[in-house]
C-alpha positions, 0 to 999 in steps of 0.5 A: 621437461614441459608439460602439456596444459590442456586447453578447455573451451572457452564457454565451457568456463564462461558459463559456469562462471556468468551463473555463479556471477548472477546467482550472487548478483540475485541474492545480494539484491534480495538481500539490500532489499530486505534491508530498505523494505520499510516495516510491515504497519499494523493491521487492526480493522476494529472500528475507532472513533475518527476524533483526533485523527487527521487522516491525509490518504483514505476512502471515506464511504458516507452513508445517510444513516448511522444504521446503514453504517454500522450495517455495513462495518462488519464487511468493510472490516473484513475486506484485505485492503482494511488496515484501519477503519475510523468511524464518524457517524454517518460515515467510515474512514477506511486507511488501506495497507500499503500499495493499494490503489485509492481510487480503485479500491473506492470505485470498487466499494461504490460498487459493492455498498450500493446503500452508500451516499457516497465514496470520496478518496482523501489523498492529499498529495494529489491535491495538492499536486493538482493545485500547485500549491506554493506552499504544500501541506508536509508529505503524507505518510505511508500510515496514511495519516499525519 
């Protein structure tokens, strides 16, 4: 005897089957990228003396008194894109969290501390991209400092 096989539609397989293949497809890539994320870095926006540090991608808003400074830290502690701050009277070194455009960011708070001399970005992988050094100084990391 033989028994009739019933014929299904051919998308009414491939269709389950190609969501079912880009759902694990998905999670399998959220899951590679949690695995090579690197690790959160610390906050602390607590002023620290700039002395022994040698920072290599910062924001470093200098101001012409050290009164005009400290006037400033508490808001510039405050700010989301702070991770560190570094201060060296007259002046606050600023180390951002991860993904935040320096330059920018430095525009931004020339904009906003009107009392500051001055606002430079230190990044030294762009100098020394710009320069073409032969022998360029090691890679900065993401701490954004050596």
């Amino acid at each position: 005897m033989i028994f009739g096989v019933e014929q299904k539609p051919l998308t009414r397989v491939l269709v389950p089957v190609s969501a079912l293949a880009l759902a694990a497809g998905a999670g399998l890539a959220f899951f590679i990228a949690a695995l090579v994320r690197p690790p959160e870095l610390p906050v602390d926006p607590n002023p620290a003396p700039l002395a022994g540090h040698t920072l290599c991608a910062a924001v470093v808003v200098t101001y012409s008194s050290e009164e005009d400074m400290r006037a400033a830290v508490p808001s510039l502690r405050g700010d989301p894109k702070v991770r560190r701050v570094f201060v060296d009277p007259p002046s606050v070194s600023l180390l951002a969290v991860p993904g935040t455009d320096l330059k920018a960011w430095a525009q931004e708070l020339h904009a906003r501390y009107r009392k500051a001399e001055r606002v430079t970005v230190i990044d030294s992988d762009a100098t020394a991209a710009q320069l073409k050094l032969t022998a360029p100084p090691p890679k900065c990391p993401r701490e954004g400092e050596y």
